[in-house]
N, C-alpha and C positions, 0 to 999 in steps of 0.2 A: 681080264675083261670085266667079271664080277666086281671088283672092284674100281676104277673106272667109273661104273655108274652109280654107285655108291656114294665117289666123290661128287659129280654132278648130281646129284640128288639134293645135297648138304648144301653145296653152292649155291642150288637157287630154290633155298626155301631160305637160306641167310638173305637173300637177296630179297624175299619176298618180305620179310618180316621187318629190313630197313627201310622199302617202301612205305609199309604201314604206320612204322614212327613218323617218317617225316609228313605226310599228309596229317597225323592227330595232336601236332604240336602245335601251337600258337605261337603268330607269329611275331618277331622281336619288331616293338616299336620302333617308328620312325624318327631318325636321329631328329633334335629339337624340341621333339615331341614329351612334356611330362605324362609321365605314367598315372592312370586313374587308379582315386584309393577309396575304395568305399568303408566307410564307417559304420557301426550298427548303431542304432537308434539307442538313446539315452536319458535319461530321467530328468535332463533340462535342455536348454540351448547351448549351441557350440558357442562356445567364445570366439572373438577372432581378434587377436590383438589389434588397437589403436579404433575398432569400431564400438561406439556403446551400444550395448545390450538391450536391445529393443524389449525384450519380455521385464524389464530391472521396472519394480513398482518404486512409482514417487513417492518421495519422503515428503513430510510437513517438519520442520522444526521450529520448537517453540522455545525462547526465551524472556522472562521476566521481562514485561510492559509490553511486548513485541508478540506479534503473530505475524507468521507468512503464510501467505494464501497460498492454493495450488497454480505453477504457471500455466498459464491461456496467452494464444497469441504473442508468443516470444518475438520482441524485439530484435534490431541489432545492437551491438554497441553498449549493453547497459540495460539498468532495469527500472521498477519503479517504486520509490518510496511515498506512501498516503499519513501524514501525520494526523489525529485525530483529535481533539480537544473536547473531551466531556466529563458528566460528571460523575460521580461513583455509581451513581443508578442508571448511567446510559445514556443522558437527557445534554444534547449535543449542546456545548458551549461555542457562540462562533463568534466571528470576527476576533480572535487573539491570534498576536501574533507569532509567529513558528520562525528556529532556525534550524538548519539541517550542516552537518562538517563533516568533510570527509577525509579522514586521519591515515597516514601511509609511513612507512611501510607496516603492513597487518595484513594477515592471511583472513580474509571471511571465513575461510570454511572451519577455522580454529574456533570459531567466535569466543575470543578474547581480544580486549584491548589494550596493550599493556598504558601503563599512566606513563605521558611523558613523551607519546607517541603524537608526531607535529601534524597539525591539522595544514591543510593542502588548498582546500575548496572547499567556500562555504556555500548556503543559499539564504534566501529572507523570502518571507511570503506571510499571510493572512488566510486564515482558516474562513471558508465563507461563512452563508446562514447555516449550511450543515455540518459546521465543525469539523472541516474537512481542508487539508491544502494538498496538494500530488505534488511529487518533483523525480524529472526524467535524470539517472543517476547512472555513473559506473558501476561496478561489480568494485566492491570493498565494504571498507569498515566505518562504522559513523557513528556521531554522537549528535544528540536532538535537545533541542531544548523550546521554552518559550516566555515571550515576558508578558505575564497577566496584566491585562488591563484594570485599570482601577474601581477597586469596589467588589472584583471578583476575591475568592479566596482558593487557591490550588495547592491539592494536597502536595507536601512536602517528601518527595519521593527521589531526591539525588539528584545524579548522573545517570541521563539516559543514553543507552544505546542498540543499535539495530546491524545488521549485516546481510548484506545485498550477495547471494552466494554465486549468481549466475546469471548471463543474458535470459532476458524476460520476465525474469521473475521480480513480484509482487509483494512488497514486506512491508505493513504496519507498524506506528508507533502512536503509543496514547501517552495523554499529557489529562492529568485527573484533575475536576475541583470536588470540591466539596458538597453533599445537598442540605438544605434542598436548593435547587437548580431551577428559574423557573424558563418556561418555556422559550424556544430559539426569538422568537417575535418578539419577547418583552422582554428581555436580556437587555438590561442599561448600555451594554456594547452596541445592540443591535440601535438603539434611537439613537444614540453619538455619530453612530455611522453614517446612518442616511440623514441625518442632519447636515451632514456635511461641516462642520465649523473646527476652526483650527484651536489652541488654546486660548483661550484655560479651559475650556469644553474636553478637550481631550489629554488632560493630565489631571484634573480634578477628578475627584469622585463621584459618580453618578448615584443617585437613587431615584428607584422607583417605586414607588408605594402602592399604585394601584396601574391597573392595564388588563385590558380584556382581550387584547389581540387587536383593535382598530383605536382605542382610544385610550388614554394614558397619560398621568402625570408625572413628570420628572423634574428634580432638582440638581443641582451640584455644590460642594461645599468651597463654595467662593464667596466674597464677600460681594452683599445687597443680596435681593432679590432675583434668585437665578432662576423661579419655578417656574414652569410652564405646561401646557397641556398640549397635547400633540395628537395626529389624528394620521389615521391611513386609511386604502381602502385595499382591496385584496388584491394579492400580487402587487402595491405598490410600496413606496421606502414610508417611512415616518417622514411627517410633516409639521412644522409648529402653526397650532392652530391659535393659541395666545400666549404672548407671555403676560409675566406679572408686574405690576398691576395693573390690570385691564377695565375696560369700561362695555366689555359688552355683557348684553341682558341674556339672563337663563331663555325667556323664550326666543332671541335669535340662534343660541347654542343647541334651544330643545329641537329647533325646527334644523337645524344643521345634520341632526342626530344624534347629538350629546346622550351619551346614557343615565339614567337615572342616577345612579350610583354618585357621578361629577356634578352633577346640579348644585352640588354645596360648593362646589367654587367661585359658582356665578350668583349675582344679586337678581334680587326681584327688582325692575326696574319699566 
């Protein structure tokens, strides 16, 4: 009998003890269900493949004639190249004209170009009064050039090239002259321009010898008589105000506004 309850004793305290496993165990996931995996905290961002890296600080890269800005306002499709036309001191050269090529097969992100590599796409355009043309481009490799207008002197600096590495983004190319450089206004380019006239105006050589910013005389190395004095007023193009040889009197010029300086062009009469 003693014994007996001995066993019954053993029975239900075994029995008591597997009650108590099975209530403090957790319970197995629901099939379908992925299991959660917590991670401890780490000394940068998690990676997660095929997503970029939001905390990854932007690079600038810079090469020889070229700078790229940081991107703003990404695009689709392509980015944008600004060629700039000045002179070794800064002092913007404009109206020259710009070509832009886009050469494949080339990796941008290599930035090399090897020689021999066939250009694809070109572009043509005119730097304004700011010495400045934009052109909305692919993601590749390129080469830039420009053909100086007559009279300018641009330094002799090769084969230029730039590389557009990514949608949005912003990349510079300069195209250098010489100084001294005089200002965008009286730049012999800038009177040719708003002159408006075809050749031999615009394959002759320009000079200008004096100009203040509204008033100015210009010649060209054509044969006769090609001087002239020109006039603007602000914010508008160059105008010809005589050419040569003229018959108007210094006081109709004085009273027009002629500056002192020009008086020697015109007769007392």
């Amino acid at each position: 009998m003693r014994t007996r309850r001995i066993l019954q004793a053993a029975l239900l305290s075994g029995a008591l003890m597997a009650v108590t496993a099975c209530e403090n165990a957790e319970p197995d996931p629901p099939r379908g269900t992925a299991p959660t995996v917590t991670t401890s905290p780490s000394d940068g961002p998690t990676a997660v493949p095929g997503v970029p890296n939001p905390s990854a600080p932007a690079t600038t890269r810079t090469d020889p004639g070229t700078t790229v800005a940081p991107d703003s306002a990404p695009s689709r499709g392509g980015g944008t190249v600004v060629l700039r036309t000045l002179s070794l001191s800064g002092i913007a050269i404009p109206y020259v004209p710009v070509e832009l090529a886009l050469l494949r097969p080339c990796d941008p992100l290599g930035h090399d170009l090897p020689e021999g590599t066939p250009e694809v796409r070109r572009w043509d355009a005119t730097t304004g009064i700011d010495g400045q043309a934009t052109f909305s481009v692919p993601v590749g490799c390129y080469r830039f050039g420009m053909n100086a207008p007559p009279g300018t002197d641009p330094v002799p600096e090769g084969m230029h090239t730039l590389f557009v590495e990514s949608d949005g983004q912003t990349v510079f190319g300069s195209l250098r002259f010489q100084d001294p450089a005089p200002e965008p206004v009286c730049a012999p380019q800038t009177i040719v321009h708003d002159l408006g006239e075809g050749p031999p105006y615009t394959t002759a050589t320009p000079t200008v010898p004096e100009c203040d910013g509204y008033w100015a005389v210009i010649s060209w190395d054509i044969p006769g008589d090609s001087q002239r004095i020109v006039r603007r007023a602000h914010g508008s193009p160059w105008r010809t105000y005589v050419s040569f040889p003229h018959d108007v009197c210094r006081a109709e010029a004085a009273a027009d506004g002629l500056p002192v300086e020009l008086e020697k062009y015109f007769s007392v009469c």
